[in-house]
Backbone as CSV, one residue per row, in Angstrom:
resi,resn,N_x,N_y,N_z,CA_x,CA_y,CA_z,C_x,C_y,C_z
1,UNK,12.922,59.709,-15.433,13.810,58.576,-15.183,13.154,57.245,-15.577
2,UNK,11.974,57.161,-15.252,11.264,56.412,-15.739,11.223,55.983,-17.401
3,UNK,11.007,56.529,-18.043,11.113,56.323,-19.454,12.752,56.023,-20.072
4,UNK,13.498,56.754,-19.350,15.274,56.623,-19.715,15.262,54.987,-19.176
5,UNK,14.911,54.191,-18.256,15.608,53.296,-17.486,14.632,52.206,-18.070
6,UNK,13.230,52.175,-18.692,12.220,51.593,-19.550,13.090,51.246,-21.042
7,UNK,13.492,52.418,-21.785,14.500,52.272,-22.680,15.436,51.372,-22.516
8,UNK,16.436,51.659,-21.462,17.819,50.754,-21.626,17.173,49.633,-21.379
9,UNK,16.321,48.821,-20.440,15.965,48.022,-20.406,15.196,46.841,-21.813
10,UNK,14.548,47.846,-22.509,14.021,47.647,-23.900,15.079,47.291,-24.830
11,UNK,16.160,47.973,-25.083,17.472,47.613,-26.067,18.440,46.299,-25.414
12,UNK,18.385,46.400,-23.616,19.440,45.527,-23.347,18.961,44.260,-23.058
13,UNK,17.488,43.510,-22.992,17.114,42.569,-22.877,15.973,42.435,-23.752
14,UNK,15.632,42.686,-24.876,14.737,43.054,-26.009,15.597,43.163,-27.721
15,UNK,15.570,44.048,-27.206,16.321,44.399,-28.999,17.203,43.699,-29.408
16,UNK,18.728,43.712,-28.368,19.809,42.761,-28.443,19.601,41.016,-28.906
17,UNK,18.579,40.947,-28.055,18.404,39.712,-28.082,17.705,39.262,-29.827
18,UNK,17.054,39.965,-30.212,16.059,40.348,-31.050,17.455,40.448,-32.596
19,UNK,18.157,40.811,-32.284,19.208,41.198,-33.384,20.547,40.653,-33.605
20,UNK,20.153,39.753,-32.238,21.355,38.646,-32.128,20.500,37.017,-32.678
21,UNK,19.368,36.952,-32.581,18.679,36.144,-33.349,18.618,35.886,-35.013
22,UNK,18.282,37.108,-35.154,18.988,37.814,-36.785,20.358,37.329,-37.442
23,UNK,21.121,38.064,-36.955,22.390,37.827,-36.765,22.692,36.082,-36.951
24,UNK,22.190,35.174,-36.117,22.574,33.590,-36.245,21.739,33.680,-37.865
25,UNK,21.175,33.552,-37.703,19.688,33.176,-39.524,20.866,33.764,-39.939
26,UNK,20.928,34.946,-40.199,21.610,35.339,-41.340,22.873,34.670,-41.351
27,UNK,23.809,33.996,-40.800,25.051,33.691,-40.926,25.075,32.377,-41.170
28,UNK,24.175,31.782,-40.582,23.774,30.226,-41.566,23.800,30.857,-42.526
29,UNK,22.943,31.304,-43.124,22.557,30.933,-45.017,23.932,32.005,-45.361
30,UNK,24.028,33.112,-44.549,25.413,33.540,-45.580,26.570,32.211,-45.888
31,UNK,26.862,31.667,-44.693,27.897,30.655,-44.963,27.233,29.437,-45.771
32,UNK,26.116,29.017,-45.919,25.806,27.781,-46.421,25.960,28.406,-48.052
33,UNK,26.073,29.295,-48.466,25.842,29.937,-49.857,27.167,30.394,-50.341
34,UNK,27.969,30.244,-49.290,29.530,30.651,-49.829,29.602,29.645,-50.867
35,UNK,29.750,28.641,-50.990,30.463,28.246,-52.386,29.198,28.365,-53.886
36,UNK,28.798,29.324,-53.488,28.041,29.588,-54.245,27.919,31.178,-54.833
37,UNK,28.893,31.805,-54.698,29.072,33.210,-54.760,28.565,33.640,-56.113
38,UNK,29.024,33.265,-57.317,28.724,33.782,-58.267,27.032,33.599,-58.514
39,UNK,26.625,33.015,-58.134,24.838,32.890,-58.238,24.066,34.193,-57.797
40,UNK,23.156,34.414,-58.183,22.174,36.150,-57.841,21.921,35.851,-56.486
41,UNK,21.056,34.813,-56.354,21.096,34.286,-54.978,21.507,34.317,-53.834
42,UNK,23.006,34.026,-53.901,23.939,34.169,-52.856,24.080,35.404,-52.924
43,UNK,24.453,36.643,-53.577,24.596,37.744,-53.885,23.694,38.705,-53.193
44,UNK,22.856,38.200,-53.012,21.647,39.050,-52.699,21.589,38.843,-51.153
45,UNK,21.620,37.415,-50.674,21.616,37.422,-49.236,23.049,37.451,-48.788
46,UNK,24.268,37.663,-49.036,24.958,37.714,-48.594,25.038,39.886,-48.807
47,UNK,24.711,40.266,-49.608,24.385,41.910,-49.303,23.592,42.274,-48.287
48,UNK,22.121,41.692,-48.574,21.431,41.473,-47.599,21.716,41.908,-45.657
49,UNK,22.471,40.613,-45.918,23.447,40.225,-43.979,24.270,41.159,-43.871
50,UNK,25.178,41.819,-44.959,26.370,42.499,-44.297,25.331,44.147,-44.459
51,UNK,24.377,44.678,-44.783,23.610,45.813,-44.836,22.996,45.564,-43.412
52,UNK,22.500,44.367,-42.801,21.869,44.571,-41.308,23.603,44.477,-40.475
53,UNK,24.068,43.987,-40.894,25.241,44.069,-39.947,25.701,45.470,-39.540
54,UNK,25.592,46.334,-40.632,26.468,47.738,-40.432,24.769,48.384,-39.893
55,UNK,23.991,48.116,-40.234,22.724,48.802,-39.279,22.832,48.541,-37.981
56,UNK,22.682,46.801,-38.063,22.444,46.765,-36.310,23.482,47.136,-35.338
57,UNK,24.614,47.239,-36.098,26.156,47.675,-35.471,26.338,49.060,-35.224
58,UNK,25.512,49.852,-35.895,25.015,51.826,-35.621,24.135,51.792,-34.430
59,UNK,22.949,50.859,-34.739,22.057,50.374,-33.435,22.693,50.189,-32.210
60,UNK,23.477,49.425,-32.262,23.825,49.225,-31.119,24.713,50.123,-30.147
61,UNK,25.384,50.562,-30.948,26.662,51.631,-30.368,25.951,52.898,-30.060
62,UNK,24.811,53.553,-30.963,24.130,54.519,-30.422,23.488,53.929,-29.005
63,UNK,23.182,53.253,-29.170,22.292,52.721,-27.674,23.045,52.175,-26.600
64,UNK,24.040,51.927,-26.635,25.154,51.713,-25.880,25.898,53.212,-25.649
65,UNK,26.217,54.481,-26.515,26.241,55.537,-26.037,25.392,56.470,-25.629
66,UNK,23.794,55.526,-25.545,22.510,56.154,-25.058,22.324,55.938,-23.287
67,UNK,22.725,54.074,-23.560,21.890,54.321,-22.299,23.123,53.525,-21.432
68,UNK,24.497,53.736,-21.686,25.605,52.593,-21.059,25.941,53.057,-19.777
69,UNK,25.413,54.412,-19.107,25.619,54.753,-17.553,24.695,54.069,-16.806
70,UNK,23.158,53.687,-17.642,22.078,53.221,-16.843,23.048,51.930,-16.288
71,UNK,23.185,50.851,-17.903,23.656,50.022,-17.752,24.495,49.295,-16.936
72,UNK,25.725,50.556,-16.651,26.400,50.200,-15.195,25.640,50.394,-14.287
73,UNK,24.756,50.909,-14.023,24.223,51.165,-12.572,22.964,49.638,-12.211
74,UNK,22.575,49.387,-14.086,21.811,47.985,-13.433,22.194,46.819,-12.687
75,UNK,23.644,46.677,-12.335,24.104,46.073,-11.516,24.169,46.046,-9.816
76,UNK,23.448,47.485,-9.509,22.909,47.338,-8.295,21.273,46.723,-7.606
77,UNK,20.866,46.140,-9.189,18.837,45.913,-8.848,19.734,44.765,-8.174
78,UNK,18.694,44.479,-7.003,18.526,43.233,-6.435,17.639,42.728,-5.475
79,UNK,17.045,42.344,-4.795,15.978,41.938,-4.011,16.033,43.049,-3.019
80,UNK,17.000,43.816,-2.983,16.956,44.722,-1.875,15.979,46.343,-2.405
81,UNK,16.222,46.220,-3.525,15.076,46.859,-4.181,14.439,46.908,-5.403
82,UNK,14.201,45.925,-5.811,13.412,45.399,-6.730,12.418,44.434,-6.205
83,UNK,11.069,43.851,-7.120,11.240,42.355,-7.040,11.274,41.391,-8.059
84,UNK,11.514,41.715,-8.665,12.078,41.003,-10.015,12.845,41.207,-10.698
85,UNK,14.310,40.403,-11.003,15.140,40.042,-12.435,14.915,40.701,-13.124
86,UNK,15.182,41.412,-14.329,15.097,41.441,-15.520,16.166,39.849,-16.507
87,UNK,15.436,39.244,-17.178,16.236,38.432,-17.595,15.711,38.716,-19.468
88,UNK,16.512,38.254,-20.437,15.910,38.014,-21.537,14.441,37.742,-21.857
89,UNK,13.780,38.483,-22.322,12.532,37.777,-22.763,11.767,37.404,-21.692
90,UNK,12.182,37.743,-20.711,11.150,37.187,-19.141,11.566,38.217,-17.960
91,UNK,10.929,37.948,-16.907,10.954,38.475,-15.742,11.021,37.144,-15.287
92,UNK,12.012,37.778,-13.808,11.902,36.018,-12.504,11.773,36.517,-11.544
93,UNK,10.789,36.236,-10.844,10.103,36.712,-9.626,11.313,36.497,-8.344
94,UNK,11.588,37.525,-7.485,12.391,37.123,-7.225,11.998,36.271,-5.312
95,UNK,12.132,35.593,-4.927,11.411,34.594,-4.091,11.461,35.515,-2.583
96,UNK,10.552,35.281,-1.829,9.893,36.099,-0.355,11.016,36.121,0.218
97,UNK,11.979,34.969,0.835,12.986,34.943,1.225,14.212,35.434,0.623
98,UNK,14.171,35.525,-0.382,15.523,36.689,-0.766,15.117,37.969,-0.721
99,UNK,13.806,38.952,-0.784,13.781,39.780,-0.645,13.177,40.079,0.628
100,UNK,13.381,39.032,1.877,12.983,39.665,3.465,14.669,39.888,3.985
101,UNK,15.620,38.939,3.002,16.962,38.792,3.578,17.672,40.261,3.004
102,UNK,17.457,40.643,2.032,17.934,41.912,1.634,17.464,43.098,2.139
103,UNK,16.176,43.045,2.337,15.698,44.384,2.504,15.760,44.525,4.107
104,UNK,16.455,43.583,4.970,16.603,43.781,6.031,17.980,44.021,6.780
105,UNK,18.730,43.881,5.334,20.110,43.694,5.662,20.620,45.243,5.208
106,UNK,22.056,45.671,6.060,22.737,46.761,5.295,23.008,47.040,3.975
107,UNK,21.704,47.250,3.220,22.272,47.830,1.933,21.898,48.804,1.143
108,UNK,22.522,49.993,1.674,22.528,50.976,0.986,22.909,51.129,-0.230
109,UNK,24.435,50.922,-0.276,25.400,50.484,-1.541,24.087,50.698,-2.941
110,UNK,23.558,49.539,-2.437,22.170,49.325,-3.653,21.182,50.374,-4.257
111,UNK,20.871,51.289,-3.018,20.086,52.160,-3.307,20.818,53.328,-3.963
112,UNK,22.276,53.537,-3.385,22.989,54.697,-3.575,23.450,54.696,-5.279
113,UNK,24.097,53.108,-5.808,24.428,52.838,-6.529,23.715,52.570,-7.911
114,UNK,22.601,52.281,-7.752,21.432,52.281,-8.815,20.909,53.771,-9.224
115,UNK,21.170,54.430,-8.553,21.219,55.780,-9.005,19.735,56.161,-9.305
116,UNK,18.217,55.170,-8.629,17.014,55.821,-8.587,16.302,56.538,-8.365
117,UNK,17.280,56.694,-6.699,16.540,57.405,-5.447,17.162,58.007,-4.843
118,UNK,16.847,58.877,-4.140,17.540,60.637,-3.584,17.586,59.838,-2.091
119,UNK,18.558,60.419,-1.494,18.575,60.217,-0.186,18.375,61.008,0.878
120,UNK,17.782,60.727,2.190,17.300,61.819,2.805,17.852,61.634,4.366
121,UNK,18.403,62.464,4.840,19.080,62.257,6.944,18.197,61.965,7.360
122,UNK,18.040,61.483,8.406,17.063,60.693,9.333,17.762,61.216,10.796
123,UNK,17.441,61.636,11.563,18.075,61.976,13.244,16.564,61.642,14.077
124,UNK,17.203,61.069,15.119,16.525,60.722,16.241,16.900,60.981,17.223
125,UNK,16.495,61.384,18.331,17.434,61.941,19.404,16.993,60.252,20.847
126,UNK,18.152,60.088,21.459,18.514,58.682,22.003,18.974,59.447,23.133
127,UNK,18.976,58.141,24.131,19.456,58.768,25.118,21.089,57.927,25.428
128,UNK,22.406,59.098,25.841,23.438,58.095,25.935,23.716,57.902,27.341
129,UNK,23.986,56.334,27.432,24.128,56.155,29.101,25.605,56.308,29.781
130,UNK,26.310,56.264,28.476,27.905,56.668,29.335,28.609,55.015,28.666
131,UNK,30.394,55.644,29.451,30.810,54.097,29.154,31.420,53.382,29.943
132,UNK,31.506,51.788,30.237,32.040,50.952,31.319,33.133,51.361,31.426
133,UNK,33.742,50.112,32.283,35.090,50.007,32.335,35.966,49.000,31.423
134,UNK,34.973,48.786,30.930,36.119,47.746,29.416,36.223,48.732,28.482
135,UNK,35.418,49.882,28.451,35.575,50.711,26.916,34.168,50.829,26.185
136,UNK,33.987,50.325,26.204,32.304,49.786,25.566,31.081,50.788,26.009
137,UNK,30.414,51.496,24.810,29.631,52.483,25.559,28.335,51.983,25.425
138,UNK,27.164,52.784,26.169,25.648,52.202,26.010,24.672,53.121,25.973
139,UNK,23.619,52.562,24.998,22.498,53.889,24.727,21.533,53.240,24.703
140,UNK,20.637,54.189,25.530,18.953,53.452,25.706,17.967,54.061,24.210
141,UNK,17.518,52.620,23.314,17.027,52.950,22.542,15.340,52.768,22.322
142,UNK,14.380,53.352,22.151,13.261,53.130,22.711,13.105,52.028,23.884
143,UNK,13.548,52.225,25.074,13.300,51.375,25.946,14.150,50.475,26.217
144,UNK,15.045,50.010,25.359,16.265,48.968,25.367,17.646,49.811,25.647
145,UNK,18.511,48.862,25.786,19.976,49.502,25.914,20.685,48.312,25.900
146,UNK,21.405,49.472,24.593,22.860,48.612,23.470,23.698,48.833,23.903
147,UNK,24.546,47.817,23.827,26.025,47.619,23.908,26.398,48.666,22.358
148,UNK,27.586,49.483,22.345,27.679,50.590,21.057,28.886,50.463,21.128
149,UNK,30.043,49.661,20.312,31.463,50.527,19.948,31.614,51.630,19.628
150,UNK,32.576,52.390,20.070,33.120,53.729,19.433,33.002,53.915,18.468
151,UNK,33.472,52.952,17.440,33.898,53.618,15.977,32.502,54.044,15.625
152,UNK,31.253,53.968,16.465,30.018,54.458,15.442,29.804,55.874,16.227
153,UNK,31.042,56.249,17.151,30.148,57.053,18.130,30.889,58.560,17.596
154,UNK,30.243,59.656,17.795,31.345,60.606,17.693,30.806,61.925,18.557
155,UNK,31.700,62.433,19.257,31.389,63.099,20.397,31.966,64.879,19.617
156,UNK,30.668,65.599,19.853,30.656,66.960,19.318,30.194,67.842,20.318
157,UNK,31.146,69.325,20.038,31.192,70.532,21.099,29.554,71.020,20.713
158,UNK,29.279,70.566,19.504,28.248,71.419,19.075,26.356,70.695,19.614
159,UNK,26.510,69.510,19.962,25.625,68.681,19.873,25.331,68.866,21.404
160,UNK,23.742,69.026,21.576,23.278,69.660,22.743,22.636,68.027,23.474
161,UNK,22.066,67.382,22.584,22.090,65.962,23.019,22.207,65.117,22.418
162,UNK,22.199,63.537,22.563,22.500,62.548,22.303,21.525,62.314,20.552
163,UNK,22.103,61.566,19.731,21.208,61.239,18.443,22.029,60.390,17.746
164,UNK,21.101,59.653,17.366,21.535,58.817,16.008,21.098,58.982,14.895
165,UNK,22.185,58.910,13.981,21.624,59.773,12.358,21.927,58.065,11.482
166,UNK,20.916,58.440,10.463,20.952,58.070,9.497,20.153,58.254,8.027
167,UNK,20.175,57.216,7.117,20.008,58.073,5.306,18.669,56.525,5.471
168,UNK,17.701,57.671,4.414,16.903,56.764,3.823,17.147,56.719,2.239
169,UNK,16.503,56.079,1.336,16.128,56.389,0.119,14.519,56.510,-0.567
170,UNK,14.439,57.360,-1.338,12.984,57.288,-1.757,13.244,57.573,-3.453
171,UNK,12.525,56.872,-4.009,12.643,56.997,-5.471,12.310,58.152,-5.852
172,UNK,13.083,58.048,-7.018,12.622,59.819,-7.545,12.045,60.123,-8.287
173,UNK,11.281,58.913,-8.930,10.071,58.500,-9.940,9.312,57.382,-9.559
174,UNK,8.183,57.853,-8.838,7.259,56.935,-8.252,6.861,56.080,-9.521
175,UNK,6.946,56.487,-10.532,6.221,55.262,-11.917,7.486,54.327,-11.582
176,UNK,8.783,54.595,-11.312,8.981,53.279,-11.601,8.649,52.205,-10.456
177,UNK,7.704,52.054,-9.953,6.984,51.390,-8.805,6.225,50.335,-9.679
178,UNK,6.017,51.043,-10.915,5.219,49.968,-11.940,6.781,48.704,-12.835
179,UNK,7.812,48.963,-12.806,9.144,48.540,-13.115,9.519,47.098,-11.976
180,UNK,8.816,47.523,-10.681,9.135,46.436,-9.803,9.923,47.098,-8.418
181,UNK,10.141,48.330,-8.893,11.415,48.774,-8.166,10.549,49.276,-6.702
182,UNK,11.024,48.827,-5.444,10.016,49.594,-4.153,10.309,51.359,-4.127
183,UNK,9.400,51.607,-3.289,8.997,53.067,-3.366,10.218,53.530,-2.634
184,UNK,10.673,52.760,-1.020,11.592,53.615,-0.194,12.322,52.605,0.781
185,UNK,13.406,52.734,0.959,14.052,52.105,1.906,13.995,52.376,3.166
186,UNK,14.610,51.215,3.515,14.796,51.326,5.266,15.839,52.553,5.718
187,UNK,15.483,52.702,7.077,16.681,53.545,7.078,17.831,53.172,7.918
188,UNK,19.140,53.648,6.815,20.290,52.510,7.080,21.048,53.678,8.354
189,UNK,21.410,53.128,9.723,22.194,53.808,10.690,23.154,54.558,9.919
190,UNK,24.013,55.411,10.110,25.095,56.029,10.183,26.199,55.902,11.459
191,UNK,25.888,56.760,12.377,26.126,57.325,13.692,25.701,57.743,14.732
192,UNK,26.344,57.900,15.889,25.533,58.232,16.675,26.623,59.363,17.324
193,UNK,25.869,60.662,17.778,26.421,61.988,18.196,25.917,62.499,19.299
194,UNK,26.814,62.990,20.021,27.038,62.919,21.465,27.551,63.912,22.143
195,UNK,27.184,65.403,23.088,27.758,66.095,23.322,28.923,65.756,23.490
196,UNK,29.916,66.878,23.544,31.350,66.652,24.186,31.454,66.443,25.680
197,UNK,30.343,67.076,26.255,30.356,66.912,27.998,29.859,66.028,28.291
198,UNK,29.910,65.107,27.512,29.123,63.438,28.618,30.730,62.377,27.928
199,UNK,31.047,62.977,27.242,32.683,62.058,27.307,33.364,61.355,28.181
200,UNK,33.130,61.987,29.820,33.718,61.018,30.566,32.095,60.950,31.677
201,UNK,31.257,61.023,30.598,30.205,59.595,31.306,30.106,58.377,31.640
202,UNK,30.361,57.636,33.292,30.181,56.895,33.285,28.948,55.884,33.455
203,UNK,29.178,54.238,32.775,27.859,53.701,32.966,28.672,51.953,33.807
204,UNK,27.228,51.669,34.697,27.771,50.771,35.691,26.919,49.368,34.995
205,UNK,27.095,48.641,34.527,26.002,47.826,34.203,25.460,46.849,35.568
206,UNK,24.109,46.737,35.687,23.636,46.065,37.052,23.478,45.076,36.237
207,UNK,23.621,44.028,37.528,23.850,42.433,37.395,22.900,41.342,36.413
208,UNK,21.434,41.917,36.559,20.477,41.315,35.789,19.948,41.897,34.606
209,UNK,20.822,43.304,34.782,20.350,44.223,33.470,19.885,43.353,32.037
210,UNK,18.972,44.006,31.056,19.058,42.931,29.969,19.761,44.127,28.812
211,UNK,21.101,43.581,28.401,21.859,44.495,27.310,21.689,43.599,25.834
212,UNK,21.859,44.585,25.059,21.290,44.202,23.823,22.384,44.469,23.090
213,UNK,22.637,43.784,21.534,23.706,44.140,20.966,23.185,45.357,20.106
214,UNK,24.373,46.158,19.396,23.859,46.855,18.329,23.954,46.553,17.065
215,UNK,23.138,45.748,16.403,23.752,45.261,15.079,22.037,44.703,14.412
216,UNK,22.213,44.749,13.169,20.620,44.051,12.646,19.594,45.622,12.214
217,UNK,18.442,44.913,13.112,17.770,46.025,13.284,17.460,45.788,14.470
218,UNK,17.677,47.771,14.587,17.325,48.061,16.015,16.239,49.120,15.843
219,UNK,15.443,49.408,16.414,14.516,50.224,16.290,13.730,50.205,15.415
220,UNK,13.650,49.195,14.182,13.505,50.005,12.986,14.291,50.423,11.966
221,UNK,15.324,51.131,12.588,16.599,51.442,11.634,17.485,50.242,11.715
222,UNK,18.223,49.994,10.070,19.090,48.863,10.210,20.528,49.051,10.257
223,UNK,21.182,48.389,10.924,22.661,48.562,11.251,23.479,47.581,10.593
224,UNK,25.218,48.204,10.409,26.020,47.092,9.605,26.217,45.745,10.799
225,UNK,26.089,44.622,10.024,26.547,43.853,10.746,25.437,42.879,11.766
């Protein structure tokens, strides 16, 4: 993967650029020589330009039917796993604060979508405390206890205790570590699963309790929102 994603990178911010430079030179002097057609001169560089034209125009379309899946997928690099741009002719570092704000935030999307890195379940087993009387359920997570909406919760006949699952990513070509790209992500929550017999668990919250939200990072693992 490494060498495939080195490539597209080589043609789409390298070569292009490299043959679109070409491309201007040559179209000055082709046009400055138009009224000059019948001369050897003009003749020669105006053959010249239209012989790289139909080359670099094979060039390109092969390499565009080489590497144009990477291509869509380079739209997921971003501070969340990279640290640097690819830009024309340069790299741009990409600054501490955009990549503490990404790599801390929900984004999988990025990892899933760049198509680098394999993903792997993550389960932890949690303890669930039951739910109030507004609706609202709560789980003690190393030592703390979250406030948890439903929609993350899902209660199974099969599940002997309480857990929260979620996906990591890890690249699937450690060279490209030399590319900029990080080795492994955080691991992004999913859900949390819950026998069926603690369903009508209840929980009482005491007066000075300290409740925590569920959102950010909690544990370690990061959550939407």
């Amino acid at each position: 993967m490494y060498e495939q994603w080195l490539a597209m990178e080589q043609f789409y911010y390298e070569d292009v650029g490299v043959i679109l430079i070409f491309f201007i030179i040559g179209a000055i002097l082709s046009i400055s020589t138009i009224s000059h057609l019948s001369h050897w001169f003009s003749k020669v560089v105006n053959g010249i330009f239209l012989v790289f034209v139909i080359i670099s125009g094979i060039f390109i379309f092969n390499n565009i039917n080489q590497h144009g899946e990477l291509m869509a997928k380079a739209k997921y690099v971003s501070p969340a796993n990279r640290d640097f741009k690819r830009n024309v002719y340069r790299d741009e570092q990409y600054s501490a604060t955009s990549k503490n704000l990404f790599r801390n935030a929900y984004m999988s999307q990025h990892f899933e979508g760049v198509g680098l890195y394999q993903s792997k379940e993550f389960v932890e087993e949690v303890e669930y405390l039951g739910r109030d009387s507004k609706g609202y359920l709560y789980f003690q997570i190393d030592g703390n206890i979250y406030l948890v909406l439903e929609s993350v919760v899902t209660f199974e006949d099969e599940q002997t205790t309480a857990i929260r699952v979620g996906k990591g990513y890890k690249l699937i070509d450690e060279k490209l570590t030399e590319l900029g790209f990080i080795s492994q992500s955080r691991i992004f929550f999913q859900e949390f699963r819950v026998p069926n017999s603690m369903i009508d668990k209840e929980f009482e919250r005491e007066q000075n309790s300290i409740i925590m939200q569920h959102k950010e990072i909690v544990a370690k693992w990061v959550t939407p929102g």
